[in-house]
C-alpha positions as CSV (number, residue, x, y, z in Angstrom):
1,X,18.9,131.5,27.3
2,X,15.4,132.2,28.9
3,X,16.1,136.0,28.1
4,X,16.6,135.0,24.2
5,X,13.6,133.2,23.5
6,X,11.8,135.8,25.8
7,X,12.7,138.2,22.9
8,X,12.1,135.5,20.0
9,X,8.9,134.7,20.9
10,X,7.4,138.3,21.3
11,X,8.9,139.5,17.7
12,X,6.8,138.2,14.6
13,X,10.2,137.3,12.9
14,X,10.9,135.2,15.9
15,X,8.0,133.2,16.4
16,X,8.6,132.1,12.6
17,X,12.4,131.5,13.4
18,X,11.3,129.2,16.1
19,X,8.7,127.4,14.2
20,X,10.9,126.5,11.7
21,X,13.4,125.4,14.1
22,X,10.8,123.0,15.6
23,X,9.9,121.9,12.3
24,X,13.0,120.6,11.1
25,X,13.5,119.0,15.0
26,X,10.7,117.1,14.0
27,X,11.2,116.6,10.5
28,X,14.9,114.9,11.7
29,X,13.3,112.8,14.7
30,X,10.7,111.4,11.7
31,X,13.4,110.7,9.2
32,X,15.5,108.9,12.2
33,X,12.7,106.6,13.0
34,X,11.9,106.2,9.4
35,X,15.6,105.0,8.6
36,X,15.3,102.9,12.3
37,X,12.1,101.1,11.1
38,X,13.6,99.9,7.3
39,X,16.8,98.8,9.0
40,X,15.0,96.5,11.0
41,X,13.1,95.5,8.2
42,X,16.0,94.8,6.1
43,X,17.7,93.3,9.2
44,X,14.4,90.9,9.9
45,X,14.3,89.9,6.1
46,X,17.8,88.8,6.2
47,X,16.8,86.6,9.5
48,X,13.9,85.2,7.7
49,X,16.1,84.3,4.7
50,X,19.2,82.8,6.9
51,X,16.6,80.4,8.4
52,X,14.7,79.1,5.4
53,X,18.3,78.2,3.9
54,X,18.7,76.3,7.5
55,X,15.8,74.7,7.1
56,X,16.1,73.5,3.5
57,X,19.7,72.2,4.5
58,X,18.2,69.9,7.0
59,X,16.0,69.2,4.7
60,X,18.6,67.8,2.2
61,X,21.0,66.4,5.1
62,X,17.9,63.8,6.0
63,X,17.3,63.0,2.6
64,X,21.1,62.3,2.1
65,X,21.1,60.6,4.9
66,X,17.9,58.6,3.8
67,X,20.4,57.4,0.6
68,X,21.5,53.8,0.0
69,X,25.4,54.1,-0.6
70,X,24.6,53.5,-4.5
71,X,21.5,56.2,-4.5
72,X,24.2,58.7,-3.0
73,X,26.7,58.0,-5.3
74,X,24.2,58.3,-8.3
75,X,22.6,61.6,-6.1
76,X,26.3,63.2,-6.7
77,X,27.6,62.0,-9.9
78,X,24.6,61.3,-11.6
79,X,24.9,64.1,-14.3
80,X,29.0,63.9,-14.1
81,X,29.3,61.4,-17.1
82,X,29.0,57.8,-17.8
83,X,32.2,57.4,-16.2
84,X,31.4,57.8,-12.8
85,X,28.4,55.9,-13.1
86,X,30.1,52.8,-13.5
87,X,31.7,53.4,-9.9
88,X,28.2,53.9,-8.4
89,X,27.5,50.1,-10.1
90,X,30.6,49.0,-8.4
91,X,29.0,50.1,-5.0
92,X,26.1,48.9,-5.6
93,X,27.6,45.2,-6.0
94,X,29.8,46.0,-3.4
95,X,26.8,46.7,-1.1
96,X,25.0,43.4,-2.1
97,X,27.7,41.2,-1.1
């Protein structure tokens, strides 16, 4: 092997073949650590996104929790109909007594 790039480097056709050899080594190792750095991104993103949802879950589980069994009721069905409403009034007289 030492014999080959002996003769490579000492012909002008050579030298360029090994230059452009190094170049694309290098152009490769850039592109890999390129690709490397936006898949962590991505992945770090994804992270950042996964825990904000957490957090806002919480967030709603203590208010939830915070309800009154009448509020609740009226927190879920509220917009469901007038139906439904008048079983939320039920609870609420249910909770009174």
């Amino acid at each position: 092997m030492g014999a080959v790039l002996s003769i490579l480097i000492k012909t002008k056709t050579g030298r360029a073949l090994v230059a452009a050899l190094l170049l694309c080594a290098l152009a490769a190792v850039a592109y890999h650590q390129i690709r490397q750095g936006a898949f962590i991104e991505a992945e770090q993103d994804a992270l950042q996104g996964t825990v904000k949802a957490e957090q806002q879950r919480k967030q709603d589980d203590a208010y939830l929790q915070g309800l009154e069994d009448y509020r609740l009721c009226l927190e879920y069905f509220g917009d469901s109909g007038l139906r439904n409403m008048e079983e939320c009034q039920q609870l609420r007289r249910v909770h009174k007594e």
